[in-house]
C-alpha positions as YAML, in Angstrom:
chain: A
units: angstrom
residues:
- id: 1
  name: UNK
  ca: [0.00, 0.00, 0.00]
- id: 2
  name: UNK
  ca: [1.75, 3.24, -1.41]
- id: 3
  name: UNK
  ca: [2.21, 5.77, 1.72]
- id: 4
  name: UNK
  ca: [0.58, 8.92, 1.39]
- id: 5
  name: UNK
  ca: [2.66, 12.21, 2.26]
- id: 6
  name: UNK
  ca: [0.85, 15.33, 3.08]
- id: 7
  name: UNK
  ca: [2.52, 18.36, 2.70]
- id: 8
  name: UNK
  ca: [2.83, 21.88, 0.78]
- id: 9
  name: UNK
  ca: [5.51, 24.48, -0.49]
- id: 10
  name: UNK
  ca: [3.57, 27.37, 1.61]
- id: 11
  name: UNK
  ca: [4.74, 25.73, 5.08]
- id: 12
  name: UNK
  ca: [8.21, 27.51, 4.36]
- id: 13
  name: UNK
  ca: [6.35, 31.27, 4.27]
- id: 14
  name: UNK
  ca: [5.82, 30.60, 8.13]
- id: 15
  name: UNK
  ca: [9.70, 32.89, 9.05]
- id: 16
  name: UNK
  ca: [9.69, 32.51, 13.40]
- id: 17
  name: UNK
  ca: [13.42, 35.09, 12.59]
- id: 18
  name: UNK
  ca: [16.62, 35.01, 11.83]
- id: 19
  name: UNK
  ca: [18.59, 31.98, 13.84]
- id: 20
  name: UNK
  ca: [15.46, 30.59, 14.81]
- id: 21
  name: UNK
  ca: [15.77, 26.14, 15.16]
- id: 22
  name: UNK
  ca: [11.93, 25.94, 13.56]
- id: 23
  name: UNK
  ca: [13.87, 27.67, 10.26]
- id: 24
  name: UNK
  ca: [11.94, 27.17, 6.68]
- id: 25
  name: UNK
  ca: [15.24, 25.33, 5.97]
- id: 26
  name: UNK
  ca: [13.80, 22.32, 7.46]
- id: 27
  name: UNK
  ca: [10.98, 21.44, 5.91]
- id: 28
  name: UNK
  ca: [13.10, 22.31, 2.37]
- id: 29
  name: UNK
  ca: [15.31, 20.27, 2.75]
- id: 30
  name: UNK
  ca: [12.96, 17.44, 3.50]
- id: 31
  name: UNK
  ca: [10.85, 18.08, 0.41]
- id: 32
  name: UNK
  ca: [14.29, 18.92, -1.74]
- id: 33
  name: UNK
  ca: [15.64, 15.44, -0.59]
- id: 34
  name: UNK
  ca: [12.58, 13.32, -1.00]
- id: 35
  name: UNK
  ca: [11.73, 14.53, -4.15]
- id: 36
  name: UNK
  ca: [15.12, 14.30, -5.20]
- id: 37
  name: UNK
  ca: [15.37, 10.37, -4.30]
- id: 38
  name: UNK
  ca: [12.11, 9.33, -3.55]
- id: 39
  name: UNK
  ca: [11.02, 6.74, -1.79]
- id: 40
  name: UNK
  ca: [9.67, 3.79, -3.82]
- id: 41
  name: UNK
  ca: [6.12, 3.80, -3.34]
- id: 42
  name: UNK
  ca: [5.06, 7.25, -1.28]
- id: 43
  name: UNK
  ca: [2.93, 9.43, -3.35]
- id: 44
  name: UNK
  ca: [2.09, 13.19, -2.74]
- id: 45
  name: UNK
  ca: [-0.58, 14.93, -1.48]
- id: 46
  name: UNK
  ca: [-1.68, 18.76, -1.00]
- id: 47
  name: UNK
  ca: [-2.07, 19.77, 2.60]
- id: 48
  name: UNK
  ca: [-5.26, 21.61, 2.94]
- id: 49
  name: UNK
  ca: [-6.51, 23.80, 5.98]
- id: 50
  name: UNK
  ca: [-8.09, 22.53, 9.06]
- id: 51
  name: UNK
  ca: [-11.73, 24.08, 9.71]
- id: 52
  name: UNK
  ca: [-12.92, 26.10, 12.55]
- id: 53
  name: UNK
  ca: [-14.64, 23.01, 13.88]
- id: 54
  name: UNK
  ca: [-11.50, 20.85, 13.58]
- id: 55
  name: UNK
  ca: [-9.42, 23.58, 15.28]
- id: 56
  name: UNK
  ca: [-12.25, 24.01, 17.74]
- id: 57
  name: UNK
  ca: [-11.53, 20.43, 19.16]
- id: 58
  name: UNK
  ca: [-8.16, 20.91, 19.74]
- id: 59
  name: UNK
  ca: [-7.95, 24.26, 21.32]
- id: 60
  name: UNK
  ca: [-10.65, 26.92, 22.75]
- id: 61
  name: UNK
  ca: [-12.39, 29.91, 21.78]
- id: 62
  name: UNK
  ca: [-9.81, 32.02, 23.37]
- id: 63
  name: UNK
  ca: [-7.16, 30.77, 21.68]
- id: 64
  name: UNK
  ca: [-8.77, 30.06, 18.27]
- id: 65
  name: UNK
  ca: [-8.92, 34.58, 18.54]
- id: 66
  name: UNK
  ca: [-5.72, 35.09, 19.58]
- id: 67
  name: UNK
  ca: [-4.26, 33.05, 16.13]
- id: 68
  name: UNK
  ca: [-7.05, 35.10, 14.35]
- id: 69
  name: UNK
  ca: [-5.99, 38.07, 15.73]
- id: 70
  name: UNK
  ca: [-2.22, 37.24, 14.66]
- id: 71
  name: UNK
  ca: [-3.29, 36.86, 11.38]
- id: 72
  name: UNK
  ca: [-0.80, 39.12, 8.92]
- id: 73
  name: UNK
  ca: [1.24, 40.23, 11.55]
- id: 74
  name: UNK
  ca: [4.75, 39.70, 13.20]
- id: 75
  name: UNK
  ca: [4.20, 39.46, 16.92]
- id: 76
  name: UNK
  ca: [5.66, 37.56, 19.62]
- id: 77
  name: UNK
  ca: [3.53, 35.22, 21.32]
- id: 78
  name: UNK
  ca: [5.69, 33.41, 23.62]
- id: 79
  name: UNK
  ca: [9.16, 33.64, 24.04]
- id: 80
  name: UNK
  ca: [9.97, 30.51, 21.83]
- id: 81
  name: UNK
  ca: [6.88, 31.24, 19.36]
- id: 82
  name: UNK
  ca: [6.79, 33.91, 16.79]
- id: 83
  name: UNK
  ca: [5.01, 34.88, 13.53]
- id: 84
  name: UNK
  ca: [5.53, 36.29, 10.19]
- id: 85
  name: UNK
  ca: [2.44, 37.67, 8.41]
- id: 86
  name: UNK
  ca: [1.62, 34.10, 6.87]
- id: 87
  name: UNK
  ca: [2.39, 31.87, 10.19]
- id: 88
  name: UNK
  ca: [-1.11, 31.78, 10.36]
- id: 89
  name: UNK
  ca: [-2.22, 30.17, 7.81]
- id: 90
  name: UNK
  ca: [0.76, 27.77, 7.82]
- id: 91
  name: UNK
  ca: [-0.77, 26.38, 11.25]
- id: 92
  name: UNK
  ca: [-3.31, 26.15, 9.76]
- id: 93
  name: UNK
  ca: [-2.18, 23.82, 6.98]
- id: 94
  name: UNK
  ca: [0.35, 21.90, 9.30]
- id: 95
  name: UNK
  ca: [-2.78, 20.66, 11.43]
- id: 96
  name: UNK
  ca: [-5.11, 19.73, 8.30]
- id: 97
  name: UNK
  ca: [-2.27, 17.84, 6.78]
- id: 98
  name: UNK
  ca: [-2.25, 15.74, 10.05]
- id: 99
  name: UNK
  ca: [-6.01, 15.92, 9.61]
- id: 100
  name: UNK
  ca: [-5.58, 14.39, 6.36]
- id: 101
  name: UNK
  ca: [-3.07, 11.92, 7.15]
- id: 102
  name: UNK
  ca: [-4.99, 10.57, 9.89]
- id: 103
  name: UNK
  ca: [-8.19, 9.90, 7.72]
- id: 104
  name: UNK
  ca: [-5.70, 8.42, 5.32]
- id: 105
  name: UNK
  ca: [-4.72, 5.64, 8.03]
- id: 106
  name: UNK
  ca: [-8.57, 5.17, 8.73]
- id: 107
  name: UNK
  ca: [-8.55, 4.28, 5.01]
- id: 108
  name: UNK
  ca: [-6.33, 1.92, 5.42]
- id: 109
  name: UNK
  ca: [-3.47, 3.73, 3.86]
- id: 110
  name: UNK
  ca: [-0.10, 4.92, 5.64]
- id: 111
  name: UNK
  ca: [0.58, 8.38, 6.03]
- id: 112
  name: UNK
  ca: [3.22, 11.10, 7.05]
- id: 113
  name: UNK
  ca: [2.68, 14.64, 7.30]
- id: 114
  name: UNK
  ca: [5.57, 16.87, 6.72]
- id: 115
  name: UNK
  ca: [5.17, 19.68, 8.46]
- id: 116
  name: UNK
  ca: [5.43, 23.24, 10.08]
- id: 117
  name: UNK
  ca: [5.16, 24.61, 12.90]
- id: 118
  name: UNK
  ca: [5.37, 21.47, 15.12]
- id: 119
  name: UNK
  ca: [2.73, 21.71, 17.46]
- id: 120
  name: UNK
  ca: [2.98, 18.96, 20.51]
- id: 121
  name: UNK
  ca: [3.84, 21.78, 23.41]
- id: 122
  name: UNK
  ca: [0.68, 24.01, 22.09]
- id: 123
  name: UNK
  ca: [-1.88, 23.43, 25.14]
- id: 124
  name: UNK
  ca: [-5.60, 23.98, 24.51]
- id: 125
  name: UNK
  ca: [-5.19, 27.60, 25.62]
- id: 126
  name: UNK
  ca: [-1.49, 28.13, 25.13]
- id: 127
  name: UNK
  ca: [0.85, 28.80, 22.26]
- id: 128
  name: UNK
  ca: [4.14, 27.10, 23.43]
- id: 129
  name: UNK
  ca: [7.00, 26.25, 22.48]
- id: 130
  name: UNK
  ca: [7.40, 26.37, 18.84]
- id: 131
  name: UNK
  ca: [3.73, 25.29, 18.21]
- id: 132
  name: UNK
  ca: [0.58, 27.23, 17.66]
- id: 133
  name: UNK
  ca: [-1.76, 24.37, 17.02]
- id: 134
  name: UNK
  ca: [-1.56, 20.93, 18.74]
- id: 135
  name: UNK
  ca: [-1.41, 19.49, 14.84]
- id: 136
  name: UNK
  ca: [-1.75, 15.68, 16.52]
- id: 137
  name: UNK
  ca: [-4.64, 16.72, 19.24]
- id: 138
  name: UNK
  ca: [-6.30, 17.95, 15.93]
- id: 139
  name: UNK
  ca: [-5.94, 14.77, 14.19]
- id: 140
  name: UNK
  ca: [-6.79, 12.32, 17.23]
- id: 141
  name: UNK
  ca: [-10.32, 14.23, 18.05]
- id: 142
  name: UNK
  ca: [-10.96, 14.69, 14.03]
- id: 143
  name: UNK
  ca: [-10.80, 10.79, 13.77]
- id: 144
  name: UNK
  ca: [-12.89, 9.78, 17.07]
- id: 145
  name: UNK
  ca: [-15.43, 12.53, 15.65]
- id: 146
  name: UNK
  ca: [-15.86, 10.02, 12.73]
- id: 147
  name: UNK
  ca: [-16.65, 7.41, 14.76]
- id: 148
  name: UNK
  ca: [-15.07, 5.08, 13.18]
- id: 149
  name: UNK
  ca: [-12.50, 4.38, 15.73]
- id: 150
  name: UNK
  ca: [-13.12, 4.96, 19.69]
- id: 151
  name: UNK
  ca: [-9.52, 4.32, 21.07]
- id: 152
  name: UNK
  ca: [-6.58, 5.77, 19.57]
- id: 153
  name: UNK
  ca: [-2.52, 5.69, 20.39]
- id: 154
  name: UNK
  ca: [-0.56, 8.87, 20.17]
- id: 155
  name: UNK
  ca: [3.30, 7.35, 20.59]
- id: 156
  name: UNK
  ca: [5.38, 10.46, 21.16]
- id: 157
  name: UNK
  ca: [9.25, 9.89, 20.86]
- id: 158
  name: UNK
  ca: [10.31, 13.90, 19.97]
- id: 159
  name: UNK
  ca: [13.21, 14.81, 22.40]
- id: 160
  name: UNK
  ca: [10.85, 16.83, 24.03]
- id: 161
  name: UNK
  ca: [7.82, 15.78, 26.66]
- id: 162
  name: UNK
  ca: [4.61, 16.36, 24.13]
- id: 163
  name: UNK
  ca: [2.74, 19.04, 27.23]
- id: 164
  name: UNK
  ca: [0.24, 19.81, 25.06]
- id: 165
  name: UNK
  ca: [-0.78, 16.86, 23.83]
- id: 166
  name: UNK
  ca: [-0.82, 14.74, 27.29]
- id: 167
  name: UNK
  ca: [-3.23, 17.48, 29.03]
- id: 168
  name: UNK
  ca: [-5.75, 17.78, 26.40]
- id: 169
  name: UNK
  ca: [-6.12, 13.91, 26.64]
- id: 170
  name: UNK
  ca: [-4.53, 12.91, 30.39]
- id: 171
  name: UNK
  ca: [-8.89, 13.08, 31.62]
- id: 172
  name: UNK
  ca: [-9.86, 10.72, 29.03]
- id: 173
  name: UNK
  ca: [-9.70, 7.13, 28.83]
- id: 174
  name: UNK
  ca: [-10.20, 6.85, 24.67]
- id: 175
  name: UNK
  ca: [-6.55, 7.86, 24.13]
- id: 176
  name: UNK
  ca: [-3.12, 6.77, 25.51]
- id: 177
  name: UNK
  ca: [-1.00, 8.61, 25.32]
- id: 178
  name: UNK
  ca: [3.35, 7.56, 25.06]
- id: 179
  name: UNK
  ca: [5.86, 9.56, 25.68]
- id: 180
  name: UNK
  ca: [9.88, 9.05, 25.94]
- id: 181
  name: UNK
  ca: [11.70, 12.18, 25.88]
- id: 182
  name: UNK
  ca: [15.01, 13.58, 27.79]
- id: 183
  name: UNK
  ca: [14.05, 14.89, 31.27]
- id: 184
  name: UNK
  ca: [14.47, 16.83, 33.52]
- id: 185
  name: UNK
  ca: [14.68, 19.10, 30.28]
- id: 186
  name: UNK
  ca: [12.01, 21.49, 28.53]
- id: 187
  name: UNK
  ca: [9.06, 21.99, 29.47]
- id: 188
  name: UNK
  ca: [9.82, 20.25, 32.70]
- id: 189
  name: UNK
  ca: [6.38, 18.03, 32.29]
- id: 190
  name: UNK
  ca: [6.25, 14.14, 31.79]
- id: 191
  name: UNK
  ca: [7.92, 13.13, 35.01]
- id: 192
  name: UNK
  ca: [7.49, 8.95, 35.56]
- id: 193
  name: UNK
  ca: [4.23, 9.59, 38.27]
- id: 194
  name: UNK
  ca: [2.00, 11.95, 35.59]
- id: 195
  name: UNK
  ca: [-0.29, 8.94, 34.89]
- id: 196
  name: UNK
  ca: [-3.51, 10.92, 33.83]
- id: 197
  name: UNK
  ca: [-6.30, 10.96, 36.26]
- id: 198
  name: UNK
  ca: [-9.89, 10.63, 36.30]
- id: 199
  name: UNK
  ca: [-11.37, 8.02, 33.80]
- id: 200
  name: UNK
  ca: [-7.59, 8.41, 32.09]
- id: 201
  name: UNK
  ca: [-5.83, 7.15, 34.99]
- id: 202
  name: UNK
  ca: [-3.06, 5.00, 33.74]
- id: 203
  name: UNK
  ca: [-4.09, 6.48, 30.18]
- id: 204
  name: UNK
  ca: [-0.54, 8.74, 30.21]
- id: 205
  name: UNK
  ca: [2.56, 6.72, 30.26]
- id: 206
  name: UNK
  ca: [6.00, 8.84, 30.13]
- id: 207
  name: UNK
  ca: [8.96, 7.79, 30.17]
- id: 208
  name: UNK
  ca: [11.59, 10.15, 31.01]
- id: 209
  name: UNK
  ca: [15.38, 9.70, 29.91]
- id: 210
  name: UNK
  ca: [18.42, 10.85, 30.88]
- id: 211
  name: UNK
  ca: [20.94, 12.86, 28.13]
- id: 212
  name: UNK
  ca: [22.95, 10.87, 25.85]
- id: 213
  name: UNK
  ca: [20.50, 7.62, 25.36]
- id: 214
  name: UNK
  ca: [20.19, 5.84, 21.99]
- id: 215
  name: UNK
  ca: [19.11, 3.64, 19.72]
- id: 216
  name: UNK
  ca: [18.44, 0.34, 22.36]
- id: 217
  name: UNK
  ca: [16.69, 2.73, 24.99]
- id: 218
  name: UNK
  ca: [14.54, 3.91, 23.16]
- id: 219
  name: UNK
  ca: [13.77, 0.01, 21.24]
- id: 220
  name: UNK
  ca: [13.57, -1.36, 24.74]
- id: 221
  name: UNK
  ca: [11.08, 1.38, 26.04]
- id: 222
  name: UNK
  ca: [8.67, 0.74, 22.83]
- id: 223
  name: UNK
  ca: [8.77, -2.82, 23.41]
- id: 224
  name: UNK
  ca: [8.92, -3.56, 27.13]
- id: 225
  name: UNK
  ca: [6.49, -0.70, 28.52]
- id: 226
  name: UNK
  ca: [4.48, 0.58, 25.15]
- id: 227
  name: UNK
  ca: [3.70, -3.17, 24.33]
- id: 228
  name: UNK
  ca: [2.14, -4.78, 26.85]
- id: 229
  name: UNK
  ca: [0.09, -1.07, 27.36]
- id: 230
  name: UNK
  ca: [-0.77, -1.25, 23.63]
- id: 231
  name: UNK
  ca: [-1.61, -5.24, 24.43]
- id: 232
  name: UNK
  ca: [-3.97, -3.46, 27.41]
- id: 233
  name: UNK
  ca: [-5.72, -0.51, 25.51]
- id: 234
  name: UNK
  ca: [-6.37, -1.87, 22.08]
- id: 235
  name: UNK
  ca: [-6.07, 0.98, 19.96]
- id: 236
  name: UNK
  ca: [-7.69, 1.19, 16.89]
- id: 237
  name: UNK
  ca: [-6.08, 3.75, 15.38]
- id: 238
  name: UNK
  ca: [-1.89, 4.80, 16.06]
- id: 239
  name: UNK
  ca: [-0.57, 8.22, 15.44]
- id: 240
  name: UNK
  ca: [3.03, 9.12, 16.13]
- id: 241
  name: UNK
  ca: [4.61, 12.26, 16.92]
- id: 242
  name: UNK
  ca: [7.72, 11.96, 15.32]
- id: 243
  name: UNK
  ca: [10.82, 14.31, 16.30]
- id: 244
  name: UNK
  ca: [13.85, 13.70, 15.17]
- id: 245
  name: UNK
  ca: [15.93, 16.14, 17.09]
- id: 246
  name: UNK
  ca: [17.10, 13.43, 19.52]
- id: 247
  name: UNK
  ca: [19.51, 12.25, 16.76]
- id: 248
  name: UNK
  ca: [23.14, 12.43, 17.40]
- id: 249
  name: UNK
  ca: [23.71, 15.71, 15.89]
- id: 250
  name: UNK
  ca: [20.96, 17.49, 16.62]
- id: 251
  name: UNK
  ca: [21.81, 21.23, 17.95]
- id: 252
  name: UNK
  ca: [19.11, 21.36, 20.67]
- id: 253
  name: UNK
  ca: [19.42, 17.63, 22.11]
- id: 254
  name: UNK
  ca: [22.22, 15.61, 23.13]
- id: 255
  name: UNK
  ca: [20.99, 12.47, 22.88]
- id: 256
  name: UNK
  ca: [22.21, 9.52, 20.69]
- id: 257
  name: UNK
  ca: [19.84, 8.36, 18.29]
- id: 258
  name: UNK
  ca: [20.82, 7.25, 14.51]
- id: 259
  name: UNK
  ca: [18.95, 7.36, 11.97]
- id: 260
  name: UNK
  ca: [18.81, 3.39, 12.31]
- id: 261
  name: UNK
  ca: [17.15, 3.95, 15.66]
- id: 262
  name: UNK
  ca: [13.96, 6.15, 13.90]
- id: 263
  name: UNK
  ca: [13.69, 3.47, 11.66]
- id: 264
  name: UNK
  ca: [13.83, 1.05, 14.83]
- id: 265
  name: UNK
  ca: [10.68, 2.83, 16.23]
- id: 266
  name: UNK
  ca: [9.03, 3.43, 13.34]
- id: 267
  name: UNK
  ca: [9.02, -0.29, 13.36]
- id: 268
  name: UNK
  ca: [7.64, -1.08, 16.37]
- id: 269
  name: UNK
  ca: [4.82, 1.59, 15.82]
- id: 270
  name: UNK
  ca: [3.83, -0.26, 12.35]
- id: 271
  name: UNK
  ca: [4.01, -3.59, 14.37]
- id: 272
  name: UNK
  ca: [1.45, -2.37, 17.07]
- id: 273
  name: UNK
  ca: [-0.74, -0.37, 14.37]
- id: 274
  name: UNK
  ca: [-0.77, -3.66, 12.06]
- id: 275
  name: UNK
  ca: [-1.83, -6.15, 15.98]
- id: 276
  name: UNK
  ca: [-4.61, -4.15, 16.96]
- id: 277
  name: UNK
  ca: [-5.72, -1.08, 14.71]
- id: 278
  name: UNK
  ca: [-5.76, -3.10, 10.70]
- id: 279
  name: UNK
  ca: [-2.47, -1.36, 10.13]
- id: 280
  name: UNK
  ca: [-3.79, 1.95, 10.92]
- id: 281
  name: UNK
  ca: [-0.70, 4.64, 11.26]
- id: 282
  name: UNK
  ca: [-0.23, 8.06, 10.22]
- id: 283
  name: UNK
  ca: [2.88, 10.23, 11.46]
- id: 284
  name: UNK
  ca: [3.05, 14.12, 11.81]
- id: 285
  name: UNK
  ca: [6.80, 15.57, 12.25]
- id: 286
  name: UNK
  ca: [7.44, 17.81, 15.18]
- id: 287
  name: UNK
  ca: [11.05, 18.58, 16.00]
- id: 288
  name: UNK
  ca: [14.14, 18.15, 14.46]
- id: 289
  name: UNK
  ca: [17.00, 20.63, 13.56]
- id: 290
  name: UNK
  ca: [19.90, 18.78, 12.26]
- id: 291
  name: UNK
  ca: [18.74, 18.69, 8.76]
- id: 292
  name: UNK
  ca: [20.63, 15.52, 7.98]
- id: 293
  name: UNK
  ca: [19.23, 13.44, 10.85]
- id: 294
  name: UNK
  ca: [15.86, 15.29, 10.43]
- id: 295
  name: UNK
  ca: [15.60, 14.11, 6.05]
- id: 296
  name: UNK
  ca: [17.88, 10.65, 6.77]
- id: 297
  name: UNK
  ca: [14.96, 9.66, 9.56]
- id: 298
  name: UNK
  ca: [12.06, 10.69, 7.89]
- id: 299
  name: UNK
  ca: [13.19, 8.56, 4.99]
- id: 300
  name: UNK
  ca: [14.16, 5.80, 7.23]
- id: 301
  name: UNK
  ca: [10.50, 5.90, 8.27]
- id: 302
  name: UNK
  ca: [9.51, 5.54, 5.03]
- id: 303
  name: UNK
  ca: [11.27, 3.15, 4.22]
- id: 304
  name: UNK
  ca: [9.92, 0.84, 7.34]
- id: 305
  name: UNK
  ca: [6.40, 1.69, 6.45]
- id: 306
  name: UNK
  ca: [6.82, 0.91, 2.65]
- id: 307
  name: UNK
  ca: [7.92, -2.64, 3.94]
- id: 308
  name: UNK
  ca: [11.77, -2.17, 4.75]
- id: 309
  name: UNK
  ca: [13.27, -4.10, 7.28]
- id: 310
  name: UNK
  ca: [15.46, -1.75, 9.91]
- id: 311
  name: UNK
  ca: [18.89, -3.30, 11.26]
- id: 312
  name: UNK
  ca: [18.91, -4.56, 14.42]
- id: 313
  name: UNK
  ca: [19.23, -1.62, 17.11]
- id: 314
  name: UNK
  ca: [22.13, -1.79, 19.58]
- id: 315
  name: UNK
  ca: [21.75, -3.00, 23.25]
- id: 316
  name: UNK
  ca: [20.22, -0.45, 25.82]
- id: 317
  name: UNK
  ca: [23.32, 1.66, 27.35]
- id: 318
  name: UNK
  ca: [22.59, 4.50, 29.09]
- id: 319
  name: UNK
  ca: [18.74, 4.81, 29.35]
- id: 320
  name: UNK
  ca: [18.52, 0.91, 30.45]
- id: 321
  name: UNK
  ca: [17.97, 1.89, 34.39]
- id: 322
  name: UNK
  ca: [15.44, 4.68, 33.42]
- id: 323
  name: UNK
  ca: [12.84, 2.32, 31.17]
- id: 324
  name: UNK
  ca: [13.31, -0.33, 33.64]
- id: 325
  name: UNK
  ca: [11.88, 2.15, 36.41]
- id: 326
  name: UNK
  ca: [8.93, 2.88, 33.91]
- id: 327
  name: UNK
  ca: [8.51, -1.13, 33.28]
- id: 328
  name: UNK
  ca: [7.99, -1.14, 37.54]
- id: 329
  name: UNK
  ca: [5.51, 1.77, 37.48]
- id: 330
  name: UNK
  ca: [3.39, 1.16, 34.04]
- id: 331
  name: UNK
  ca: [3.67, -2.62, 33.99]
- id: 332
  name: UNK
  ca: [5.17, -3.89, 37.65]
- id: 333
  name: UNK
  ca: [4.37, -7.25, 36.11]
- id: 334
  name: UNK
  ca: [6.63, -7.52, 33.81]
- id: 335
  name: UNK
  ca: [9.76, -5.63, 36.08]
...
């Protein structure tokens, strides 16, 4: 089944400034070096903007003015997050292509939005971060609106805890929600004991690394703690915020992950998606800034969900002690 990517040329108008990480040069490169050696088997597709109503799920009224209100202008809204007259519109975009990429895996068809802004630290009422819109919020509540799915897996593995996106869903027991991401590091959420609460008690599972972890950590996490909760929940549907700014290189990260070690995830993702949810996966890009690691693991990903084998991973190093803590507090069975 040819994987669908979801994307468009306008996504490089959104300019955050001069030496800013989230620079227009990443998405070109991506599109430069995919369409320059494609991928056997992808196929293109124009992004097109999320609605009001879409938008409306993921965020509220308050917030859904302020972007409107930002609308041709250069502002500042948060020290991390700024516009350029067209930023707007590019959020816009970046959350309907996840839109679209998650209807395309209730089709039955992989997808992968490439996009900009990222949008995993926006909270419902909160630009943050980088991100205006919470681009994979957007997509999760689009698809249970269908009703053709009622539990859905959002596997986070960005350097970065995913704030926004575990509070909009950390009350509700029809998404789980997976993090690994460096910590204690920005934003300081996604500590081992933030669980959810309510009827999503145990629906939040983070689990929180130390610097320099690679390629085995991050296998053994997905396969000792996400598994057997995967094995629990049942999700019908699998959507994966996927940074790649915990690669090697990476200006913002220090962590160890090769591009062998996306493809290693992206792996384990398709495997759960194609147990319990008929193969249903679509992945939106969030971080990122080494432009290398950032295009050689998107096409890794590819490359896994066009039916590529990945190498085998190395052994867990550094991060072994942390994921075995989270195997005692998400699964003390299996500790």
């Amino acid at each position: 089944m040819p994987t669908r990517l979801y994307s468009d040329v306008q996504m490089l108008d959104h300019q955050p400034g001069d030496g800013h990480p989230e620079r227009p040069a990443r998405l070109a490169a991506l599109l430069h070096g995919l369409r320059e050696r494609p991928v056997p088997g992808t196929t293109w597709h124009t992004a097109r903007e999320a609605t009001e109503i879409e938008l409306g799920r993921a965020h509220g009224p308050g917030h859904l003015r302020l972007l409107r209100a930002a609308e041709g202008q250069t502002v500042s809204l948060d020290p991390d997050t700024h516009t350029s007259p067209d930023t707007v519109q590019v959020a816009r975009l970046a959350a309907g292509a996840t839109i679209q990429a998650a209807e395309s895996a209730l089709a039955g068809v992989p997808a992968f939005a490439l996009v900009r802004p990222p949008g995993h630290h926006a909270e419902r009422d909160r630009v943050m971060g980088f991100c205006l819109i919470n681009n994979v919020v957007a997509a999760a509540e689009a698809a249970l609106a269908t009703g053709a799915v009622e539990r859905v897996l959002i596997l986070d593995w960005d350097l970065h805890h995913g704030n926004g996106t575990q509070h909009h869903f950390e009350g509700r027991e029809d998404v789980l929600f997976f993090s690994t991401h460096r910590f204690p590091f920005y934003p300081g959420t996604g500590a081992l004991h933030e669980r959810g609460h309510g009827a999503g008690e145990g629906t939040t599972i983070n689990v929180p690394l130390p610097a320099g972890v690679g390629d085995g950590d991050l296998r053994l996490a997905l396969d000792a703690v996400l598994r057997p909760a995967a094995e629990r929940f049942k999700p019908q549907l699998v959507l994966v915020s996927a940074g790649f700014d915990a690669y090697h290189d990476d200006p913002l990260g220090d962590m160890r992950v090769s591009v062998e070690g996306f493809a290693s995830m992206c792996d384990a993702a398709l495997d759960i998606a194609r147990t319990y949810a008929q193969g249903r996966i679509a992945l939106t890009l969030e971080g990122g800034y080494n432009l290398t690691g950032l295009t050689d693991g998107v096409r890794a990903c590819l490359e896994v969900l066009e039916g590529a084998t990945p190498p085998t991973v190395a052994t867990p190093g550094k991060g072994e002690r942390a994921v075995m803590e989270a195997i005692r507090a998400h699964n003390p069975r299996s500790a």
